[in-house]
N, C-alpha and C positions, 0 to 999 in steps of 0.2 A: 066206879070213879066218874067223877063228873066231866062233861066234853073228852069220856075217852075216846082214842085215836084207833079206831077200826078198820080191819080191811078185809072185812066178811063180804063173799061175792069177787074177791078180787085174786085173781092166778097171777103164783110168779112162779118165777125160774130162779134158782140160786147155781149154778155154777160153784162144782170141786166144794161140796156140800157135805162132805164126808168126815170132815173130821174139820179140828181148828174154829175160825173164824165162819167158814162155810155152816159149820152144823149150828154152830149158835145164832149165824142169822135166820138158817131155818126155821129151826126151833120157836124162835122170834116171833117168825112173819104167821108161823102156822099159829100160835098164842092168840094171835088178834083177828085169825077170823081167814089166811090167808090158805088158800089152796098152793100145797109146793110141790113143783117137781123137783126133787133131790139128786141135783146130776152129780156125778164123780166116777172117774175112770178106776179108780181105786189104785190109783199104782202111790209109787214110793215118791217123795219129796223131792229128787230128782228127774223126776218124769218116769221114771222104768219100771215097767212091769201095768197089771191091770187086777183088778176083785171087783165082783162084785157086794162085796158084804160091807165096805163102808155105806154104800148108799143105803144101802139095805138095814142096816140100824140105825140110819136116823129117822126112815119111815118109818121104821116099828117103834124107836120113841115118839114120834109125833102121835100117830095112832094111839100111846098106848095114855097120852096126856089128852088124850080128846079130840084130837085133828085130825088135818087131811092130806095125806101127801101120795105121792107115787116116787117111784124110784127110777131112774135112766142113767145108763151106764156108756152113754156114747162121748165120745172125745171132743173139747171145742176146739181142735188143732184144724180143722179140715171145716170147709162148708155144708159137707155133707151129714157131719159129727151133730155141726149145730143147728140144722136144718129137723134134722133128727131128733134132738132136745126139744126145741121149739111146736113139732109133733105130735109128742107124748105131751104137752101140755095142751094143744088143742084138741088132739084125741080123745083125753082122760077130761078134761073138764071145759071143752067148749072155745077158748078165747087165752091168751095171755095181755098180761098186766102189768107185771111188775118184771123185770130183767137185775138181777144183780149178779152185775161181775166178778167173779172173786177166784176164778181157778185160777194156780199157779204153779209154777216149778221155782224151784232155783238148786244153781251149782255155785258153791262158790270155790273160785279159783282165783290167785293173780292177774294180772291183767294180759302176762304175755304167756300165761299157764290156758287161758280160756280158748276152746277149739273153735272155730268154724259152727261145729256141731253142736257143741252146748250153747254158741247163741242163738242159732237157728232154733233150738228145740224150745228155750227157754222162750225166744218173742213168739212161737208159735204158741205158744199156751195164752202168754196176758195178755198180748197186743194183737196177733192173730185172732185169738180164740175171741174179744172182746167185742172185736171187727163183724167176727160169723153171725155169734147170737143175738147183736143187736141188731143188723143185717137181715138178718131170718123174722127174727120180733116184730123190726118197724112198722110193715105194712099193715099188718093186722090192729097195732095200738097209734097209727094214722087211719086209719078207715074207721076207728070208735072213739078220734078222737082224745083218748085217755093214755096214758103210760110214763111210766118211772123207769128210768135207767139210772143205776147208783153202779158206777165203775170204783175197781180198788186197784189206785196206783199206792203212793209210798214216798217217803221222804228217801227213800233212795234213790229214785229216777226223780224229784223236785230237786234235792240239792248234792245228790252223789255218794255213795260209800264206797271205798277202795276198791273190795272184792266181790263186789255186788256187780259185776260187769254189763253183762246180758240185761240181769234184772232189773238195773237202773236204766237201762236204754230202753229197756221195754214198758216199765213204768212209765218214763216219759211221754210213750210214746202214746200208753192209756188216757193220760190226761190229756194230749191232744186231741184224740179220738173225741172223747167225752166231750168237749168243747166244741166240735164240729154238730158232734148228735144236738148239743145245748142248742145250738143257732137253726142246725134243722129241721127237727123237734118242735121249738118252740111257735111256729101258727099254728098247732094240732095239738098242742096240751099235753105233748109228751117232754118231758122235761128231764132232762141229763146233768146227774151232779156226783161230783168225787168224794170218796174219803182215806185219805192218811192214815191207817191203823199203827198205833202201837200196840202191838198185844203180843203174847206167849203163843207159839205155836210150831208146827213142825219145824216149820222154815228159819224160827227163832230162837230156838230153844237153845242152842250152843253159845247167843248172847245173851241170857237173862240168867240173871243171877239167882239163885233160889229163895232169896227176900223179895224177891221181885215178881214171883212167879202169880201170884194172887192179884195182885194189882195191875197185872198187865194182863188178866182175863176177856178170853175174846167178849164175854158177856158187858164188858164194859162199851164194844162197838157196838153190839147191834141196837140197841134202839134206836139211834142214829140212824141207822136202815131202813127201821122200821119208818119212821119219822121221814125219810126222804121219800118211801114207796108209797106212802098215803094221797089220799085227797088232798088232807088239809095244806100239806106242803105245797108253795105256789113260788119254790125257788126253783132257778134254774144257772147252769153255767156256774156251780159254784163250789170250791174247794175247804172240807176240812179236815182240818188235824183232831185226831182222836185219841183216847185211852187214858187207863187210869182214872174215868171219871170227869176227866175234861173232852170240851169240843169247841173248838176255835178257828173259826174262818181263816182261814190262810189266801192269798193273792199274790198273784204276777203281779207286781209293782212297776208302775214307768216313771221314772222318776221326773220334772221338770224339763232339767238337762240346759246344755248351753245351745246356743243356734246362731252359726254363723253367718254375714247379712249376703256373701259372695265367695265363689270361687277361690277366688285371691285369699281371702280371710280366712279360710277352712283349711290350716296346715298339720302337722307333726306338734310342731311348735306351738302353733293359740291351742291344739287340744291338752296340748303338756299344761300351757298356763292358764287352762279353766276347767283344769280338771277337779279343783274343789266344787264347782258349777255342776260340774256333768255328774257327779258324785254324790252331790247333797236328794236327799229322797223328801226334804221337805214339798207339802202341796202336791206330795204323787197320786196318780191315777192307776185305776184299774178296767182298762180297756177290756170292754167282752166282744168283740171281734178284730180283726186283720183291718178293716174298714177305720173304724173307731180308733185305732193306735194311730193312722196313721195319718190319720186327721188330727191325731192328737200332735205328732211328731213335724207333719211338713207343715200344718196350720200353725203353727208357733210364733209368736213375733220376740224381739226382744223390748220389754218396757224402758 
């Protein structure tokens, strides 16, 4: 294939690589050249329990299609976990490269059904665990230089699902992660970007309907992955929604808004009667830092 997209020479980490979404971007990254460490704890879709054999046959698929992988079976819940992962990739092949985020839990409960304990366990996986291994990673792919971090939050922590409790706050809170990595990353070529998956998978499978099940294939994410872990990709800070064959930039939007010129002017009342003003999302912007909104916001004048 002509200008194809390789990452022969390049080590990544996939995170909860065992099955779903994880094993297909393995599979993936290993296709075009990438060196994988295969981490997953091996436990159950709610976090309990632990194997080592999911990891362990997606190395022996990789191996068995021509590639290169190792297998690590430590936890990204702890620093120690991911310190550990990150490791076994400098151990086994010299350097890392590539980080993709993708271990997960979920429980789904009601909202006043969900413990103490299933959130903590849950943001300790996406948002904690997210935290460890790009933490662990940074320095080595700032000192060459080079590195991709592709974090996987979810349209459930961007716009909310009822019973997704935990998972959505922990989503959320990967995409802001990612966004910080984006802005401190970016003088050193390490570049941090999101994807929205919809796909069929453990965590999903009690909503997809069985016409549904082919076309919500995790194989529909990954090159996407593939495509953010490369060279060629020169994006950063940047969100998208995936699956079924589409891929669509998704954005925080700020919209115009109204701006009051005084104290006195800025009531209850002028926000009730401009509130078609503050509502309208014509001419919005998509601020990439904390800085940048708010230049956008207090800089405002009214024409």
């Amino acid at each position: 294939m002509a200008n194809e997209i390789r990452l022969d020479n390049r080590v990544a980490i996939v995170t909860g690589a065992g099955a779903g979404l994880g094993r297909s971007h393995a599979l993936a990254l290993a296709a075009r050249g990438a060196k994988v460490v295969v981490n997953d704890l091996g436990g159950k879709v709610d976090g309990t329990g632990a194997s080592t054999s999911a990891a362990d046959a997606v190395v022996d698929e990789i191996k068995a299609a021509g590639g290169i992988a190792v297998a690590n079976y430590d936890s990204v819940a702890s620093p120690e976990g991911a310190h550990a992962i990150v490791r076994t990739a400098v151990d086994t092949f010299g350097t890392i490269d590539i980080v993709v985020n993708n271990a997960g839990i979920i429980r789904y409960k009601k909202f006043m059904e969900h413990t103490p304990e299933d959130f903590a366990a849950t943001v300790a996986v996406h948002l904690n665990g997210s935290f460890y291994v790009s933490q662990a990673a940074f320095p080595i792919m700032k000192e060459k230089r080079f590195g991709r971090l592709v974090f996987t939050s979810s349209s459930g922590g961007l716009r909310g699902g009822a019973d997704g409790v935990a998972y959505g706050a922990a989503k959320a809170g990967v995409m802001g992660l990612a966004f910080v990595m984006a802005n401190t990353g970016a003088p050193y070529n390490v570049f941090s970007n999101v994807i929205l998956p919809n796909a069929y998978t453990r965590m999903t499978e009690a909503m997809v309907l069985p016409r549904n099940i082919e076309k919500l294939s995790p194989e529909f994410i990954s090159p996407l992955v593939v495509y953010l872990s490369s060279e060629q990709c020169q994006l950063n800070h940047e969100m998208f929604a995936c699956g079924g064959g589409t891929v669509a930039r998704t954005i925080i939007a700020l919209a115009p808004g109204w701006r009051a010129e005084s104290k006195a002017e800025l009531s209850p009342e002028a926000i009730h009667e401009h509130l078609a003003e503050i509502m309208d999302m014509t001419n919005y912007a998509n601020p990439q830092s904390p800085d940048e909104e708010t230049r956008l916001v207090v800089g405002r004048r009214r024409k």
